[in-house]
N, C-alpha and C positions, 0 to 999 in steps of 0.2 A: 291356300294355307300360307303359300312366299307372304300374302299381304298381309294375313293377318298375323304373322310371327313378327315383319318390320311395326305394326302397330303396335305390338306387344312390347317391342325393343323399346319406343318412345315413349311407350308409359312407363314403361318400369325408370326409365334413364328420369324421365320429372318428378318421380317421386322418390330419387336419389336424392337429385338436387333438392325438392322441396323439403323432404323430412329427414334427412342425413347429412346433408349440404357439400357433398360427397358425389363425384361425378360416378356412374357405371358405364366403367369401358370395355367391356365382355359384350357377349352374345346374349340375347334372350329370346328362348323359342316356345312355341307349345310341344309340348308329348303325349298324345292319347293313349300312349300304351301305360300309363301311371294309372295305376288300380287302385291303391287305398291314401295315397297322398294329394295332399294339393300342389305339391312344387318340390324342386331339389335346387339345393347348389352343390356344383360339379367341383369339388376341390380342385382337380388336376387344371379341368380346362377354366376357372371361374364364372363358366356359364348357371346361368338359370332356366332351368326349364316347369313351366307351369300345367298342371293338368286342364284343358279346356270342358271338360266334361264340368268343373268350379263354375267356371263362368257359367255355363248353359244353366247350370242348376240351380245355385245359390246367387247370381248376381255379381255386380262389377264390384259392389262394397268389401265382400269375402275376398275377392280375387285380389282388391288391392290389400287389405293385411295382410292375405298368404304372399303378396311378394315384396310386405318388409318385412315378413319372418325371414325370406330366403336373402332380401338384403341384409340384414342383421348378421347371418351370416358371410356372408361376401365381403361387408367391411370389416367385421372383425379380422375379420381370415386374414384379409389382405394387410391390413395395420400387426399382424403376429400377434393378437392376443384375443384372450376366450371366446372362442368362436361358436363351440357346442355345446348341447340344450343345457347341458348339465350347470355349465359356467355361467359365474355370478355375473359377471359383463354385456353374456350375451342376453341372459333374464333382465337385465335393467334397462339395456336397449331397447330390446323389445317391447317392456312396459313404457318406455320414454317415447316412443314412434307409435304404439298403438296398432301392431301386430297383432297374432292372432298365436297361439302357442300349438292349439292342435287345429285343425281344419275341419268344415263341417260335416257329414258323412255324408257320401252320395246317396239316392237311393238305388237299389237294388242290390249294395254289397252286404253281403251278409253279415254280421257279429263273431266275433269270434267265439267257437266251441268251446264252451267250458266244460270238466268232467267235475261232478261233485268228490267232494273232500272223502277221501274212504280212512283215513287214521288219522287220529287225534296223539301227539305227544306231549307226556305231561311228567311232569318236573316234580322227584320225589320230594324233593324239601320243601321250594317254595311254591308249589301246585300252579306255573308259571303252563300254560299251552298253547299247542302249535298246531296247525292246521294243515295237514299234506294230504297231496293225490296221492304220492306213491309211498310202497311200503320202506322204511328207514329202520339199519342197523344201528342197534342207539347204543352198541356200545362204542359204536364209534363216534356216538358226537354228545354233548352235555351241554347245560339249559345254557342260555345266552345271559341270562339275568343274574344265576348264582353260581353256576358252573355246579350245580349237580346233576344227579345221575337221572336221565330218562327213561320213563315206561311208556310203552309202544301198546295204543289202544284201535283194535277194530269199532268202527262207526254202525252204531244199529242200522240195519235196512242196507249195510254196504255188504257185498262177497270179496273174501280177500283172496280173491281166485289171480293170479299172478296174470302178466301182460302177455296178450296172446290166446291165454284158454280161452275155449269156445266152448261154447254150450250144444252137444250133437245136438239134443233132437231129441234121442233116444230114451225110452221110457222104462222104467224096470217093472 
């Protein structure tokens, strides 16, 4: 692994220079313990650690845009300005180097659990609705569009049995 994390170190550091023009003077290793990521940047240390499982699976192409996503970050970071996903600087970057914004999905990791929608809130003036898991005190909250009063509706084929009931078993 020593060899293949110094290989690592050299690639990520030529595609500083090549697409950033911007030397990387940090550390860059691999991490097999990253489950749902292709890479991090380490704010404290400015290291970059990349998931190898990428490489094995999707090839060297993925592996290099996941690590000028995590450049993108590193030089923003390092220059103090917009460094996270959210920031317009780090989105322009990104698109200007030809990064990758999310990473591809390995196989075998699962999808994340979704519960269906069990109530619908709907907006008595301007018939404005909302779609929640969980059940909502409306009177403590009004529509977002006209700021009036919410009515709280059970979704057919859902039980609005609260978080936790179980179902014994038991038959009457």
């Amino acid at each position: 692994m020593q060899e293949s994390n110094e290989r690592l170190q050299v690639w990520i550091e030529q595609v500083s220079i090549r697409d950033f023009g911007k030397p990387f003077r940090h550390r860059a290793r691999y991490n097999a313990r990253l489950k749902s990521t292709g890479g991090r940047y380490l704010l404290k240390s400015h290291d970059i650690e990349i998931n190898p499982k990428q490489l094995a699976e999707n090839g060297a192409e993925e592996v290099e845009r996941i690590i000028k996503h995590e450049l993108c970050h590193y030089h923003l970071h390092i220059e103090g300005r917009g460094y996270r996903h959210r920031d317009k600087e780090f989105k322009e970057l990104l698109q200007g180097v030809g990064g990758s914004r999310y990473c591809k999905a390995l196989p075998g990791t699962a999808p994340k659990r979704t519960e269906p929608y069990r109530y619908r809130l709907e907006c008595v003036h301007c018939q404005q609705t909302y779609l929640r898991k969980r059940k909502v005190d409306v009177k403590r909250y009004v529509c977002g569009r006209c700021r009036g009063p919410l009515r709280l509706l059970a979704l057919e084929g859902q039980t609005a049995r609260g978080k936790g009931a179980r179902d014994t078993g038991a038959r009457t």
